[in-house]
N, C-alpha and C positions, 0 to 999 in steps of 0.2 A: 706805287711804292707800297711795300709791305711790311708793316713795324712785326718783329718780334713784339713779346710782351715787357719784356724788359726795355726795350725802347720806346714804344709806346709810353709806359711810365714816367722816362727821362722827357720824353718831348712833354707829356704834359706839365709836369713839374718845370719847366722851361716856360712852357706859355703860359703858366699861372705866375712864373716869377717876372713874364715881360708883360705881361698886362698890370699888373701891381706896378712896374715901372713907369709903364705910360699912365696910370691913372695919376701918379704921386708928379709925375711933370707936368700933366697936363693940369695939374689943380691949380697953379698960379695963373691960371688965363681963364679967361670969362669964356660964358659957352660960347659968345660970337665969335670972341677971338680963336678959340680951337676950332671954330668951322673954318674960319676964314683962315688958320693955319693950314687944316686941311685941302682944301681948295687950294692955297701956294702948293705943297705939297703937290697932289694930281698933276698942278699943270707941270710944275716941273718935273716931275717923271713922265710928262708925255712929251716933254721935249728933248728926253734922252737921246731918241735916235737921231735927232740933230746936232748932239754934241756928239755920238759919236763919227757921224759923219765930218762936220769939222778937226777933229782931231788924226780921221785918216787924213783927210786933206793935206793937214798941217804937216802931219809925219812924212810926207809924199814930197811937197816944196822942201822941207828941210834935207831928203837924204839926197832931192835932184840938185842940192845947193853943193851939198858935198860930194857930190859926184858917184854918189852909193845907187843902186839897181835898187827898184821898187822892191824886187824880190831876194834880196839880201837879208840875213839873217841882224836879227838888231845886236849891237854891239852894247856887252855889261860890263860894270866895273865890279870889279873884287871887293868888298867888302864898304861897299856904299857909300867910297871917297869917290871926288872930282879925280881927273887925272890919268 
């Protein structure tokens, strides 16, 4: 990826204003406690690709319940009512 200079700018002004955020969260926790944050953190982003694998799983039993083809397109609702 190739920042213009103008966006180079923006991005750094972005990660000086998310590093100021995580330091201003992170100051209510003791240093153990922000490792041992982190380390929660790690493991569950390594366990991502198991949630997404469950959730194909899940979407798979649920369309074969409804009688929908694995390869059917997902069904939306209009404006993010039930119904």
């Amino acid at each position: 990826m190739v920042f213009t200079d103008e966006g180079r700018s923006l991005h750094d002004r972005i990660i000086r204003l998310a590093l100021l955020r995580e330091t201003v969260a992170l100051s209510a926790l003791s240093d153990a406690e922000v490792d041992l944050f982190r380390n929660l953190l790690r493991r569950i982003h390594a366990s991502l690709p198991a949630v997404e694998t469950a959730s194909a799983d899940f979407i798979k039993q649920e369309r074969q319940a409804l009688g929908m083809s694995e390869d059917a397109p997902a069904r939306r609702r209009r404006g993010g009512r039930p119904g």
